[in-house]
C-alpha positions in Angstrom: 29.1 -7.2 -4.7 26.0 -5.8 -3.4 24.0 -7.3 -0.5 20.7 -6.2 1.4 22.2 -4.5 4.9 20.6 -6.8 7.6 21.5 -4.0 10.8 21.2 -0.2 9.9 24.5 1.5 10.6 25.5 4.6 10.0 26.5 5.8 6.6 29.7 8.4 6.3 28.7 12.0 6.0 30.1 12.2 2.4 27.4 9.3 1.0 24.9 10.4 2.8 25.5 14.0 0.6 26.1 12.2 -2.2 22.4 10.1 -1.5 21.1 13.4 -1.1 22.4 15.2 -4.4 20.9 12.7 -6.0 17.6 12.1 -4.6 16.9 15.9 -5.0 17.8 15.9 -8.5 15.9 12.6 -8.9 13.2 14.1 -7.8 13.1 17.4 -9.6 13.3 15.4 -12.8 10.7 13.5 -11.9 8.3 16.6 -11.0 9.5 18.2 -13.9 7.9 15.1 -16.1 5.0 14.6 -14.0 4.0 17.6 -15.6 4.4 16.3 -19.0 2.5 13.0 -17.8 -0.2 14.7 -16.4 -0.3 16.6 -19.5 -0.3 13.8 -21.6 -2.9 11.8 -19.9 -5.9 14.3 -19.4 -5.6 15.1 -23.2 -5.8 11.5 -23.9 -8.6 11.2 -21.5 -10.4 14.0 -22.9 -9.7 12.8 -26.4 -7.3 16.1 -27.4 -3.7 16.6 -27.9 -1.4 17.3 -25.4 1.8 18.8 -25.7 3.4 17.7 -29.0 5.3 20.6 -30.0 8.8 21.2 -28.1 10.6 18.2 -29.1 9.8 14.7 -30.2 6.7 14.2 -28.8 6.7 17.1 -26.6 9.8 15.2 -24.6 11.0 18.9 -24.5 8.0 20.5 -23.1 9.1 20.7 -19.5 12.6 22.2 -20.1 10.7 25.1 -22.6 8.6 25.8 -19.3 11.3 26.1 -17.3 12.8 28.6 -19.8 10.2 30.9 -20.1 9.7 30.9 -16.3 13.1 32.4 -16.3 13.0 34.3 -18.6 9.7 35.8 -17.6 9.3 39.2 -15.5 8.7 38.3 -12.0 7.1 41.7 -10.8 5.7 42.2 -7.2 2.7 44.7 -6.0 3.9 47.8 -5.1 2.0 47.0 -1.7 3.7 43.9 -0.9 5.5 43.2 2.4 8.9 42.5 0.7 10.7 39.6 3.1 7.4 37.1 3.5 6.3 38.0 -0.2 9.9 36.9 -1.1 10.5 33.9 1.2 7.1 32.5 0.8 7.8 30.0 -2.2 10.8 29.2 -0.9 9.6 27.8 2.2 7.4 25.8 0.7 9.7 24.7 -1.9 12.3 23.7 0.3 9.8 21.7 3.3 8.4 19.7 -0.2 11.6 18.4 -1.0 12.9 17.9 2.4 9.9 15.7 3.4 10.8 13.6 0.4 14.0 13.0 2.6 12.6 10.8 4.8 10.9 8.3 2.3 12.8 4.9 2.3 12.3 3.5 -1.1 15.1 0.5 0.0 16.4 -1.4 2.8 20.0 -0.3 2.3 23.2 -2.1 0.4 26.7 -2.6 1.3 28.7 -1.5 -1.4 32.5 -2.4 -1.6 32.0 -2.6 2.4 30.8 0.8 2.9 26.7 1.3 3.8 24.2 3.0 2.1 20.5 3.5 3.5 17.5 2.9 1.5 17.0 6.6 2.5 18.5 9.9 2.9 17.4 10.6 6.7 16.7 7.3 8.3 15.2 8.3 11.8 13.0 6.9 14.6 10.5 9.2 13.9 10.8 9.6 10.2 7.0 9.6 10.2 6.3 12.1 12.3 8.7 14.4 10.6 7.1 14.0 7.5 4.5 15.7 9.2 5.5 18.0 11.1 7.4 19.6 7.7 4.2 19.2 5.7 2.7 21.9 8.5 5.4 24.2 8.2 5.4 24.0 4.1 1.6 25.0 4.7 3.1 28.7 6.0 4.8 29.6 2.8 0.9 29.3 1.3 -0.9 30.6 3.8 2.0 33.9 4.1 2.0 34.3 0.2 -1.2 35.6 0.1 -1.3 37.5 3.4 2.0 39.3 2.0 0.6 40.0 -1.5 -2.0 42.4 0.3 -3.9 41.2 -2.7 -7.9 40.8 -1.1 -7.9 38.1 -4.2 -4.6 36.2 -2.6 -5.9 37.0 1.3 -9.2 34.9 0.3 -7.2 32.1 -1.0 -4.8 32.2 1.8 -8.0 31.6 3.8 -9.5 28.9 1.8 -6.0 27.3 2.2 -5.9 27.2 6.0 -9.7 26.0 6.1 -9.1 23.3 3.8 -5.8 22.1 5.2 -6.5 22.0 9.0 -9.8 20.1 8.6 -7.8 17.7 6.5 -4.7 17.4 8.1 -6.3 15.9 10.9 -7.8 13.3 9.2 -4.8 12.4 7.2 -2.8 12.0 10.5 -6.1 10.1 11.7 -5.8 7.9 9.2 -2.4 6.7 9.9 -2.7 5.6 13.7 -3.8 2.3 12.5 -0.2 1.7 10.8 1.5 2.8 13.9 -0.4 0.6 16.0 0.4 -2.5 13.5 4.1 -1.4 12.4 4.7 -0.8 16.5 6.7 2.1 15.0 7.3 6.0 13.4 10.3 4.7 11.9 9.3 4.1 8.4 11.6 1.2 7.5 10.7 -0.6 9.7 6.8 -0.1 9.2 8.1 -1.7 5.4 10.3 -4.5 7.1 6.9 -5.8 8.8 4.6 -5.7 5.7 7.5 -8.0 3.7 6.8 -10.4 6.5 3.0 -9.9 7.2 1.3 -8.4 4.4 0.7 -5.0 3.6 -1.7 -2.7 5.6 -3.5 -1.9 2.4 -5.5 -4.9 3.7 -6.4 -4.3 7.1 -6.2 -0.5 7.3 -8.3 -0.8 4.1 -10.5 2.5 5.2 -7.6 4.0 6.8 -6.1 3.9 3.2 -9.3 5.1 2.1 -8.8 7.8 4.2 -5.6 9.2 4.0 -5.9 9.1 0.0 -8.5 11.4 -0.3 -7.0 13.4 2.7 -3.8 13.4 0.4 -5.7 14.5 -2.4 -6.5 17.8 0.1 -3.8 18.5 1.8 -1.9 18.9 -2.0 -5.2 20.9 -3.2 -5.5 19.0 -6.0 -9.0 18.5 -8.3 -11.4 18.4 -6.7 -10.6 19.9 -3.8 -8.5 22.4 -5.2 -10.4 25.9 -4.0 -7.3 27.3 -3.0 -6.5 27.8 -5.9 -9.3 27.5 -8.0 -7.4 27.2 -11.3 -9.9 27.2 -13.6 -11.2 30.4 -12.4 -9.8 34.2 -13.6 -8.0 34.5 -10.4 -5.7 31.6 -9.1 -6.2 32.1 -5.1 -2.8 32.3 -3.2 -0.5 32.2 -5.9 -2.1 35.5 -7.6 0.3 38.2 -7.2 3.5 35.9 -8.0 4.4 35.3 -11.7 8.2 33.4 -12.7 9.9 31.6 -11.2 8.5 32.9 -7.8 5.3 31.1 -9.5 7.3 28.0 -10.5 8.2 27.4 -7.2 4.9 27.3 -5.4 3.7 24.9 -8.5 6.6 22.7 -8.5 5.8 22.5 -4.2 2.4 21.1 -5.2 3.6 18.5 -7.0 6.8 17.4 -4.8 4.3 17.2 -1.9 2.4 15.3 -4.4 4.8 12.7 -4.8 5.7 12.7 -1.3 2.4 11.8 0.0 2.3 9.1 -3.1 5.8 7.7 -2.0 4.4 8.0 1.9 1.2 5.9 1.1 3.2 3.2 -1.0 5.7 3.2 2.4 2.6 2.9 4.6 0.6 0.9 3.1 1.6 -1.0 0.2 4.6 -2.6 1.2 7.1 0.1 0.0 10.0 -2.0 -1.9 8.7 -4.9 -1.5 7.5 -7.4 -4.3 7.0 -11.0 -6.2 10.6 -10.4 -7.1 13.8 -8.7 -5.6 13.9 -5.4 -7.3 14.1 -3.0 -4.8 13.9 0.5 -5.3 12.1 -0.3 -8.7 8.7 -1.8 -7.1 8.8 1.4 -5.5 8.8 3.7 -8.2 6.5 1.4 -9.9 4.0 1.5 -6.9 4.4 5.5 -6.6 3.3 5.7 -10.3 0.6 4.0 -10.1 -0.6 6.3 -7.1 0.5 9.3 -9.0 -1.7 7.7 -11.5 -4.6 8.0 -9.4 -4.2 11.7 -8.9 -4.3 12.6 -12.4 -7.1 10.2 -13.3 -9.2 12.4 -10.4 -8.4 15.7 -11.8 -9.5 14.5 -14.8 -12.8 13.2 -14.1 -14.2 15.1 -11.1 -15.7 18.5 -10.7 -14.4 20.7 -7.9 -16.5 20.4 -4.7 -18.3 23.7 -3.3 -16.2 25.1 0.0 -19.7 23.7 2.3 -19.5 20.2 0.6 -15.7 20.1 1.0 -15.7 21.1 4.8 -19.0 19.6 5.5 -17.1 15.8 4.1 -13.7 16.9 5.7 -15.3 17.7 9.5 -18.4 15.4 9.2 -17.6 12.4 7.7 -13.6 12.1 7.0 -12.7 12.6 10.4 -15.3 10.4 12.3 -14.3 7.5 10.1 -10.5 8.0 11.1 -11.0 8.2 14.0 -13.2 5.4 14.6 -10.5 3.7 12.4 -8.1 4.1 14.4 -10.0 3.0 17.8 -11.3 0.1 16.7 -7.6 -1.1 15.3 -6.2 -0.4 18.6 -8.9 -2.2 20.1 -8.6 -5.4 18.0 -4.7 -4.9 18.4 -5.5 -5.4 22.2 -7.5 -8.1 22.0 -6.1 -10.2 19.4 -2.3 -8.9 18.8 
């Protein structure tokens, strides 16, 4: 029999591996078909095929990348500072799915009488952690180009820290006014109090507003994606890398993509919550529909030049946060 925890013990060391094993593998597979989605979608938007070929359907198509990223050369510049040109992609690899970590997508089940959290690193300051390992996965960018000495991958690098500090304040901006409401960093519980209030969506409407397109930013996606500038001869950062090196700085965009998709469902869409008792399920469902979102921008929108992206980051993004973020504190004062 399985039941809904009501206190959050701890869990024994060997399911809390196990819950990790699996989450990570949960959400490689799911990177590894966002592809295919995202694929999928902008050729049905833009009224072409997309990948039909490996497979029924193209069902294939993300395990034929995977093998030719393997199989492909991974050469280096002769130039290159070996250990940071190396490490680089792994860093930010490894901070993308560790962020993922602290996402509760339940509120924890008791199974046979032993405990299971809803997520793999339930903490008091889950939220903040989140954080603070999005700014150190920003590193492994910012050093891949620097150690490519690649003047190509050193301009991209640059465009990289621009873009991500004047939008990395105004995603953490945009989140104070959840805080103040939740009364918390601990993410469950931020969840717990939108199942019996309502969720922040509603009255951190521009605060949502905010952090989305501060999402869409900090994971350089379309349209703000000029560090890499994909669409261009020459990719930014990721220039001088090729295989798997390559993979693994494209398969950090789109973990961190799903992160901050799982993050905003947490924040501000009730996480698991729902009309029905399904659990982890109105999550997923939830973070789809975010992930959704992302695509449908790419899609649709031109990139923005590097003045209009850091005049709307410093100018207006940020000011709006922050006046957010006062005014709910002020009204929390007042009324709460």
């Amino acid at each position: 029999m399985i039941a809904a925890a009501t206190s959050i013990p701890s869990e024994p060391w060997w399911i809390a591996l196990i819950e990790a094993i699996v989450v990570v593998n949960v959400i490689l597979l799911l990177f590894a078909y966002l592809t295919l989605v995202e694929r999928k979608l902008m050729g049905r938007m833009q009224l072409r095929y997309g990948p039909n070929r490996a497979g029924p359907y193209g069902l294939l198509q993300p395990i034929a990348d995977l093998v030719k990223l393997i199989r492909k050369e991974a050469f280096a510049p002769a130039a290159a500072i070996d250990l940071p040109y190396i490490l680089a992609p792994v860093v930010s690899a490894f901070t993308a799915i560790a962020a993922f970590s602290f996402i509760p997508w339940g509120p924890g089940w008791t199974v046979n009488g032993w405990h299971i959290n809803g997520a793999v690193a339930n903490v008091s300051i889950g939220l903040i952690a989140i954080f603070a390992l999005g700014s150190v996965g920003v590193y492994g960018f910012i050093v891949g180009g620097w150690a490519s000495e690649s003047k190509f991958s050193i301009l991209g690098s640059m465009r990289t820290c621009a873009q991500l500090v004047s939008y990395e304040v105004s995603l953490a901006l945009s989140v104070l006014g959840v805080v103040i409401l939740g009364r918390s960093l601990n993410l469950p519980e931020i969840v717990a109090r939108q199942g019996s209030f309502l969720p922040y969506a509603a009255p951190e409407f521009v605060g949502l507003l905010v952090f989305f397109i501060g999402g869409i930013a900090e994971t350089s996606r379309a349209p703000f994606d000029l560090p890499e500038a994909e669409q261009e001869l020459v990719a930014g950062y990721h220039t001088e890398y090729s295989g798997m090196r390559w993979g693994l700085f494209q398969m950090s965009e789109y973990i961190n993509m799903i992160t901050l998709s799982g993050l905003m469902v947490t924040l501000f869409f009730a996480g698991w919550h729902g009309p029905w008792d399904l659990g982890p399920i109105w999550f997923l469902l939830k973070t789809c529909g975010v992930l959704f979102a992302f695509i449908w921008l790419r899609t649709t929108l031109p990139r923005l030049r590097y003045d209009q992206l850091m005049r709307f980051g410093w100018k207006i993004l940020l000011p709006v946060a922050t006046v957010n973020a006062v005014v709910t504190a002020a009204l929390v004062v007042a009324f709460g």
